[in-house]
BALOBA-1460 file (C-alpha; in Angstrom, 3 decimals):
// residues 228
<rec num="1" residu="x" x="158.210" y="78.007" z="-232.776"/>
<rec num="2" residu="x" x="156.502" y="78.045" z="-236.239"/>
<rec num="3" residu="x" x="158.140" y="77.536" z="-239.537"/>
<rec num="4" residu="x" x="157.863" y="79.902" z="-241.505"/>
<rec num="5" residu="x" x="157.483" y="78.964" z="-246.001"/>
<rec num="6" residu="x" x="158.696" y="81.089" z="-248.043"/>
<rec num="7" residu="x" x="155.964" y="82.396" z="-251.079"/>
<rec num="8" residu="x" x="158.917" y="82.122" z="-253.733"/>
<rec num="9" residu="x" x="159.513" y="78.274" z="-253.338"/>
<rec num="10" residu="x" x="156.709" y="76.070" z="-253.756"/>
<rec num="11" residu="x" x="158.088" y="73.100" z="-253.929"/>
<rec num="12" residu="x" x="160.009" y="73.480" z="-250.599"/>
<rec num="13" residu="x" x="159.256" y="70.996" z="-248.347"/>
<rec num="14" residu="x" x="157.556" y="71.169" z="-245.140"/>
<rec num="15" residu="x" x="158.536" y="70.683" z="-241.944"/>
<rec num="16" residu="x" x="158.218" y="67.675" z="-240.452"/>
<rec num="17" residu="x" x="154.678" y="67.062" z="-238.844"/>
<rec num="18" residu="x" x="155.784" y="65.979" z="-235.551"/>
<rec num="19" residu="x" x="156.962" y="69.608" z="-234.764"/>
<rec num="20" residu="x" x="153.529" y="70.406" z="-235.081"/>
<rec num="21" residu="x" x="151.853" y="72.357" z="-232.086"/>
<rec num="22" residu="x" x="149.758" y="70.362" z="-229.380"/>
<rec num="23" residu="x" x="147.860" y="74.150" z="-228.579"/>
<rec num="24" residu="x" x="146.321" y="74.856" z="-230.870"/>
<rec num="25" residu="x" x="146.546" y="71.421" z="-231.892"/>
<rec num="26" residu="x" x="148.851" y="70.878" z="-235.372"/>
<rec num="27" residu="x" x="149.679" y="73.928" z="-236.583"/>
<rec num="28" residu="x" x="152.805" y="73.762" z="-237.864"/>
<rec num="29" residu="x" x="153.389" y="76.640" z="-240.283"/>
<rec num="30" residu="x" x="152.799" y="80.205" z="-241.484"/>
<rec num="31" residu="x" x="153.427" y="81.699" z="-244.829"/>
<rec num="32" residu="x" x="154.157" y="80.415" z="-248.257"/>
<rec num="33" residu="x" x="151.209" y="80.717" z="-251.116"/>
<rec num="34" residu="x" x="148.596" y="78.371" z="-251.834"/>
<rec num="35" residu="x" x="149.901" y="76.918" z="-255.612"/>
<rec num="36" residu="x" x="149.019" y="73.643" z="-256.629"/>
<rec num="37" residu="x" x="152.375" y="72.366" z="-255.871"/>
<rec num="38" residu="x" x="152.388" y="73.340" z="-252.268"/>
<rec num="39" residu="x" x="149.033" y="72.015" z="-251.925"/>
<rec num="40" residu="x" x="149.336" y="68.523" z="-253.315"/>
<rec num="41" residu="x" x="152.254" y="68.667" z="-251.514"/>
<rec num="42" residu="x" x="150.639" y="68.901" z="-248.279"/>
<rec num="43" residu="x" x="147.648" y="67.011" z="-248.412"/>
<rec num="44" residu="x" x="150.410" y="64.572" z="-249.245"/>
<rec num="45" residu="x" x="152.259" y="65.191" z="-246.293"/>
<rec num="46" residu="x" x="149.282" y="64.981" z="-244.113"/>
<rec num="47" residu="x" x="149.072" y="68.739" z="-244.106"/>
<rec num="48" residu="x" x="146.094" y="71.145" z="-244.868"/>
<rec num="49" residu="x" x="145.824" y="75.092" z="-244.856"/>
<rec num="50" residu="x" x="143.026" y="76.590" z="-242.465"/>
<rec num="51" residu="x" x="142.955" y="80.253" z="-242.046"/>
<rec num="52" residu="x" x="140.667" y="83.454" z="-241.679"/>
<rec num="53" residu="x" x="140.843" y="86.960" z="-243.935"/>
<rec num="54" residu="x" x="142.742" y="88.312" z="-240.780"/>
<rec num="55" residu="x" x="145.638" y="85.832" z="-240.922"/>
<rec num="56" residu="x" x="148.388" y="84.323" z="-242.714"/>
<rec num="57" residu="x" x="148.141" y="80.957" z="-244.371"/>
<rec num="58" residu="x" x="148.274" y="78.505" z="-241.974"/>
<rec num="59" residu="x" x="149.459" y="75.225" z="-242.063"/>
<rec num="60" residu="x" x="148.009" y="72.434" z="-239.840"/>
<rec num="61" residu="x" x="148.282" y="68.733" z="-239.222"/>
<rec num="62" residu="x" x="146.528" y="67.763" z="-236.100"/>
<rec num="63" residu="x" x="146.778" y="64.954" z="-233.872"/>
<rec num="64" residu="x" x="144.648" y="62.818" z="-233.910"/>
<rec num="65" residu="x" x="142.989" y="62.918" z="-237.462"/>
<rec num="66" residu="x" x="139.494" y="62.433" z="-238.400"/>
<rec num="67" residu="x" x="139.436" y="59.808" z="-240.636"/>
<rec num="68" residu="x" x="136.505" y="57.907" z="-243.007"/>
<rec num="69" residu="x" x="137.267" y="54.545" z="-244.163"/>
<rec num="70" residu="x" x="134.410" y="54.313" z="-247.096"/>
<rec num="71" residu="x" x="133.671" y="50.205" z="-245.953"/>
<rec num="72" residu="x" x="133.082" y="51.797" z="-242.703"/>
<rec num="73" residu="x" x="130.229" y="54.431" z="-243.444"/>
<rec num="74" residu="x" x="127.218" y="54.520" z="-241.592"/>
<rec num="75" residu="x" x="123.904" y="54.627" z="-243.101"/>
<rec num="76" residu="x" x="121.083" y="55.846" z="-241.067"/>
<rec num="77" residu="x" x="117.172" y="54.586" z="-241.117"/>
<rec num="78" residu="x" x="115.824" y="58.091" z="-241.948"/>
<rec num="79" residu="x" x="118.782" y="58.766" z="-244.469"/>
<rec num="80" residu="x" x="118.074" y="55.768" z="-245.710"/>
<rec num="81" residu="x" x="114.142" y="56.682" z="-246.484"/>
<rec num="82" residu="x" x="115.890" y="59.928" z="-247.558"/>
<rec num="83" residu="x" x="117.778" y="58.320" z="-250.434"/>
<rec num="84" residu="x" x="115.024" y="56.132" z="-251.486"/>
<rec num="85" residu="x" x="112.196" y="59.203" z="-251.544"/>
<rec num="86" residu="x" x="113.810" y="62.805" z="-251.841"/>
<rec num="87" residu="x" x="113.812" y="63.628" z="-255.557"/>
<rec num="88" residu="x" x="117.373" y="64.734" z="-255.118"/>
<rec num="89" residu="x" x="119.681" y="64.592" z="-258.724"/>
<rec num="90" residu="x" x="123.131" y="64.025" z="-257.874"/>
<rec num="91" residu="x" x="125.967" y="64.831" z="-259.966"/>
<rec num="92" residu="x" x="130.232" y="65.043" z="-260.209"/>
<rec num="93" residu="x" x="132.142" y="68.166" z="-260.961"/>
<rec num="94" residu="x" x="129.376" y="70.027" z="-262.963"/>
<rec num="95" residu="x" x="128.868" y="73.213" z="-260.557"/>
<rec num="96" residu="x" x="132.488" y="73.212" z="-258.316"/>
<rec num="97" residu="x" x="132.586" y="76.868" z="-258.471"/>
<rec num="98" residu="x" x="128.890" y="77.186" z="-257.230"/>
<rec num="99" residu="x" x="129.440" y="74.447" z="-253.931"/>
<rec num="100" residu="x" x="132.732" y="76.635" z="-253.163"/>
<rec num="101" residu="x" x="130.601" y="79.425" z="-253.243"/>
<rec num="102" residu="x" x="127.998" y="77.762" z="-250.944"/>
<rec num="103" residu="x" x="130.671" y="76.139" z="-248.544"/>
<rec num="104" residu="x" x="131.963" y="79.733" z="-248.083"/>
<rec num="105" residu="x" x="128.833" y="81.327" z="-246.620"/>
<rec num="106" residu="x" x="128.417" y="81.869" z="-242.885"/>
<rec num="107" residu="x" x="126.230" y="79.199" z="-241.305"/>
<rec num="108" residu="x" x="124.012" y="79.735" z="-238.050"/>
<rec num="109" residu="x" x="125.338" y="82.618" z="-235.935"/>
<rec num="110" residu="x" x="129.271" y="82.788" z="-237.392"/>
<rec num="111" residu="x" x="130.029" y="86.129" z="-238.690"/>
<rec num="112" residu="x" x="132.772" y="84.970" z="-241.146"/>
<rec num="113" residu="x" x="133.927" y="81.923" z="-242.898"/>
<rec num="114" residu="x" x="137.787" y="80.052" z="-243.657"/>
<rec num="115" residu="x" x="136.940" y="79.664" z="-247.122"/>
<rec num="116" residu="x" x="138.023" y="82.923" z="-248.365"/>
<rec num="117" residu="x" x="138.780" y="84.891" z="-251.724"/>
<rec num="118" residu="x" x="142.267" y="83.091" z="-251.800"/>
<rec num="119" residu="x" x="140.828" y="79.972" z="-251.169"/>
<rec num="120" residu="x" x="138.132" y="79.617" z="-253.640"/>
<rec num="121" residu="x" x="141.026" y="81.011" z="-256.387"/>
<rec num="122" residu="x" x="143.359" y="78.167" z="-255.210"/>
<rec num="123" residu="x" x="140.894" y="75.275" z="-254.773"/>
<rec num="124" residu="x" x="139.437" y="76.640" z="-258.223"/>
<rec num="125" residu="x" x="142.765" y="76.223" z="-260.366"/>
<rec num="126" residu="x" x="143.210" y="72.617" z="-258.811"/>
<rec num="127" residu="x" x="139.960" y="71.826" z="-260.125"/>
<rec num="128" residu="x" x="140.857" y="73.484" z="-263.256"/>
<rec num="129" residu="x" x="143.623" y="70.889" z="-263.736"/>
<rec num="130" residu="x" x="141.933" y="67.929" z="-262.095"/>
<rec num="131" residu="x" x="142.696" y="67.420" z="-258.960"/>
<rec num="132" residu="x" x="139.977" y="69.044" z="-257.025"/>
<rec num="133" residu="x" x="136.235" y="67.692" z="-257.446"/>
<rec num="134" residu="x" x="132.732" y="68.456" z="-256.490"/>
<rec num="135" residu="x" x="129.609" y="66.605" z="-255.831"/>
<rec num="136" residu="x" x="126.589" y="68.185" z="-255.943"/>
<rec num="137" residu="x" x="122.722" y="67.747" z="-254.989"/>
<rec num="138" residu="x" x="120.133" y="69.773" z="-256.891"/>
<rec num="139" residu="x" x="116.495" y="70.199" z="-256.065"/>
<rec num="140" residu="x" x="115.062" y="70.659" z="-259.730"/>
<rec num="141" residu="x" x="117.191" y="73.219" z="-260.870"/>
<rec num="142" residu="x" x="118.471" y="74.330" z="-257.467"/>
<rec num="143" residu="x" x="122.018" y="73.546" z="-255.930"/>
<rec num="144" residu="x" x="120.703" y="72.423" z="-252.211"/>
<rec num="145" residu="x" x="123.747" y="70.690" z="-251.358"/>
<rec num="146" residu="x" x="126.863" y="69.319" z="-251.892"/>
<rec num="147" residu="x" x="130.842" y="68.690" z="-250.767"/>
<rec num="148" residu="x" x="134.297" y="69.175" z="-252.136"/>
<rec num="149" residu="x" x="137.750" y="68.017" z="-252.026"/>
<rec num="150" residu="x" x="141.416" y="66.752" z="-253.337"/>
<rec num="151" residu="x" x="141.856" y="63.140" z="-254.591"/>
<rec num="152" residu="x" x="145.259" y="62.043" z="-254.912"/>
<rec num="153" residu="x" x="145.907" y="58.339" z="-255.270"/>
<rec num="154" residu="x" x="143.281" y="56.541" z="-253.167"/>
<rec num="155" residu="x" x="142.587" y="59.422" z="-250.546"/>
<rec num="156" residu="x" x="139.607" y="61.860" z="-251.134"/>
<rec num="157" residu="x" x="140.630" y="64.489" z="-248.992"/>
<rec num="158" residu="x" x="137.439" y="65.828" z="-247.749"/>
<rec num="159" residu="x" x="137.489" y="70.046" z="-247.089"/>
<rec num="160" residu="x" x="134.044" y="71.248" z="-246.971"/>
<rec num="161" residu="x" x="130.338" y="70.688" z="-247.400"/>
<rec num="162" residu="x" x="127.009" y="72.318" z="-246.884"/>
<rec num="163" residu="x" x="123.466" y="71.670" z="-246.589"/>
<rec num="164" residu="x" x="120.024" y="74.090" z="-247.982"/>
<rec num="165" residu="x" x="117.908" y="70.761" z="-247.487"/>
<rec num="166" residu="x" x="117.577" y="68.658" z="-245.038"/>
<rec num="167" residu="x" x="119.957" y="65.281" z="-245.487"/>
<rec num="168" residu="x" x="121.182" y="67.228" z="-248.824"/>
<rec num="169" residu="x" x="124.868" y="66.498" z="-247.672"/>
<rec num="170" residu="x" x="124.410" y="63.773" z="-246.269"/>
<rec num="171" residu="x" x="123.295" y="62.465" z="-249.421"/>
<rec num="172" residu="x" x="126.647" y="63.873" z="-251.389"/>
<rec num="173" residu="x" x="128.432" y="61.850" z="-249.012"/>
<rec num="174" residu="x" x="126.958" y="58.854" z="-249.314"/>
<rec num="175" residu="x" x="127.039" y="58.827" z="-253.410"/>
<rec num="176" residu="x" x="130.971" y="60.273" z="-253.044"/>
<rec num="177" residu="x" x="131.731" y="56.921" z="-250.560"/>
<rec num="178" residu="x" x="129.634" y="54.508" z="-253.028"/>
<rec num="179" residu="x" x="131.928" y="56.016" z="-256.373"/>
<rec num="180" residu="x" x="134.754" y="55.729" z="-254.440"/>
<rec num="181" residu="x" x="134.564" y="52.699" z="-253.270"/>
<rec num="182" residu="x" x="134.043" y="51.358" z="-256.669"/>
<rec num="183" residu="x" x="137.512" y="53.038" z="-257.955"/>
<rec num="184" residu="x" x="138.947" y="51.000" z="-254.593"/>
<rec num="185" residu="x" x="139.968" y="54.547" z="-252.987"/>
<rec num="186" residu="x" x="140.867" y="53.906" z="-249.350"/>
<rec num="187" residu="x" x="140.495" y="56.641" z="-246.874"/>
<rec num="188" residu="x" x="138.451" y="59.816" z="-246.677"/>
<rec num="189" residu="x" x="140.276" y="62.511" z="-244.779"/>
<rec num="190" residu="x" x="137.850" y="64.763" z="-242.645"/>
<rec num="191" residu="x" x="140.584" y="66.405" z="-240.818"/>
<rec num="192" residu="x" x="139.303" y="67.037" z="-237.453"/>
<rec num="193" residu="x" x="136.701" y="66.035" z="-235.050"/>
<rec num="194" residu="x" x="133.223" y="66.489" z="-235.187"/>
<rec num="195" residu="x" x="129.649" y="64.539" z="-233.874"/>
<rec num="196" residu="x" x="128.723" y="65.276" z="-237.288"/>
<rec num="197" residu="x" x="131.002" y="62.694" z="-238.392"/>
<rec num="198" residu="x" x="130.873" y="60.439" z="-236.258"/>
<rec num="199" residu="x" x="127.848" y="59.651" z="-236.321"/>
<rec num="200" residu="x" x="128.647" y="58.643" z="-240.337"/>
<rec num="201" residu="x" x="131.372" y="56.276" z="-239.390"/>
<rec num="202" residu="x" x="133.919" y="58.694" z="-238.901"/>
<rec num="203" residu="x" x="136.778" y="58.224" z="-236.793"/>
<rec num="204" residu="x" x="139.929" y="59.128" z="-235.030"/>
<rec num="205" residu="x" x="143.511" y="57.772" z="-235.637"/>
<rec num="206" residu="x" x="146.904" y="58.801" z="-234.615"/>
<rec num="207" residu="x" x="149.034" y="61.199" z="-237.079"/>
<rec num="208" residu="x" x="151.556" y="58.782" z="-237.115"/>
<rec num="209" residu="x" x="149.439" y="55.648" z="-238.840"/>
<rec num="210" residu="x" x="147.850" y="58.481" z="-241.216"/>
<rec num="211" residu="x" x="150.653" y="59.399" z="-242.717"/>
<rec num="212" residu="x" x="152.104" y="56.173" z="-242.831"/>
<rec num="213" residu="x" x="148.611" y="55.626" z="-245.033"/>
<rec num="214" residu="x" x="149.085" y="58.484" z="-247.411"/>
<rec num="215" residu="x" x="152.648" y="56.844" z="-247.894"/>
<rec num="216" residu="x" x="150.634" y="53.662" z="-248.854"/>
<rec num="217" residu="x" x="148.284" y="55.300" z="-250.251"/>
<rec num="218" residu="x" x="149.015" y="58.389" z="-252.373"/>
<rec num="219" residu="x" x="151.316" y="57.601" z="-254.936"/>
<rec num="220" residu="x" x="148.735" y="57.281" z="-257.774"/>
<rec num="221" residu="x" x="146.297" y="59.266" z="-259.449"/>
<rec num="222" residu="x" x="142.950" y="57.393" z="-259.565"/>
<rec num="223" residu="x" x="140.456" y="60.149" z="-260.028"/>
<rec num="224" residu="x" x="138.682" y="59.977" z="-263.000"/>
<rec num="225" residu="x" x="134.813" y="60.738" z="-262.478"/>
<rec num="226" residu="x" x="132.546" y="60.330" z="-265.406"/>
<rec num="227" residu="x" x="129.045" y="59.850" z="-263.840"/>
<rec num="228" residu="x" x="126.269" y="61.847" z="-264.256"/>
């Protein structure tokens, strides 16, 4: 049975994510609002919301999570000649609102998207006070890729990214996992599975030892991005 938040207390803790769900696997709960407080406070529980227009907020912790450890990331030989010859300009936090925006479209043959209204407002206002952040590729003047996410101690936890060039994201990850591994962050969350990933250096680890990380892990603030 799901527990349910309630939208007037945001500071109400979750449940515990062992009572998650094993199908679908880890979702835990429905309801509650998507204020700052509730989010840091699950992305610090090893909790994330994932929902459509048609649903409640739902709250999910999965088993087992997708995880990046930046020493770990894999470096292809044709992203490799992509970093050393696409004119790509990289930069921090300069156009969040515009990679939300791009996350948020359909891609291939999907009709709709998570990312909705509610989501971009929420995700917006924890950029607004620093907790969210953006990297972003441009073509010339054109925003052709990018990613965003939380950072809370040494975890970047990793929510979306997208792609208008080829290797464009690619390349956001890559200059995300070199900045971060210069501010000694430890872990890149990527929540669930995908070949995607993989194929980066992601990889899969039980719920238990992530949380026990974020315990580690998260009890910091470390973000503080300056480059340009």
């Amino acid at each position: 049975m799901l527990y349910l938040l309630d939208p007037d207390h945001p500071d109400a803790p979750f449940p515990p994510v062992e009572q998650a769900e094993k199908e679908p696997n880890g979702l835990l709960a429905v309801g509650g609002d998507l204020s700052p407080e509730r989010l840091l406070n699950a992305y610090r529980s090893g909790i994330f919301p994932w929902f459509s227009d048609d649903q409640p907020i739902l709250w999910w912790s999965p088993d087992p999570r997708t995880v990046l450890y930046p020493e770990r990331l894999i470096i292809s030989r044709s992203l490799r000649k992509t970093l050393r010859n696409k004119p790509f300009r990289i930069t921090f936090d300069q156009d969040f609102q515009g990679v939300m925006d791009a996350c948020s479209q359909p891609r291939g043959t999907e009709n709709g998207t998570w990312i909705t209204q509610q989501m971009i407002d929420a995700y917006a206002c924890l950029y607004q006070l620093g907790h969210a952040h953006s990297v972003e590729v441009w073509l010339g003047d054109a925003l052709v890729g990018g990613l965003y996410g939380v950072a809370i101690g040494r975890v970047f936890f990793g929510e979306s990214m997208f792609s208008r060039e080829r290797d464009a994201s690619k390349c956001a990850l890559v200059h995300l996992v070199r900045q971060l591994m210069e501010w000694e962050f430890r872990m890149i969350d990527c929540q669930v599975y995908s070949g995607h990933l993989i194929s980066l250096g992601a990889e899969e680890i039980s719920r238990t030892l992530f949380c026990a990380d974020l315990k580690d892990w998260c009890g910091f603030d470390r973000w503080g991005f300056s480059v340009d």
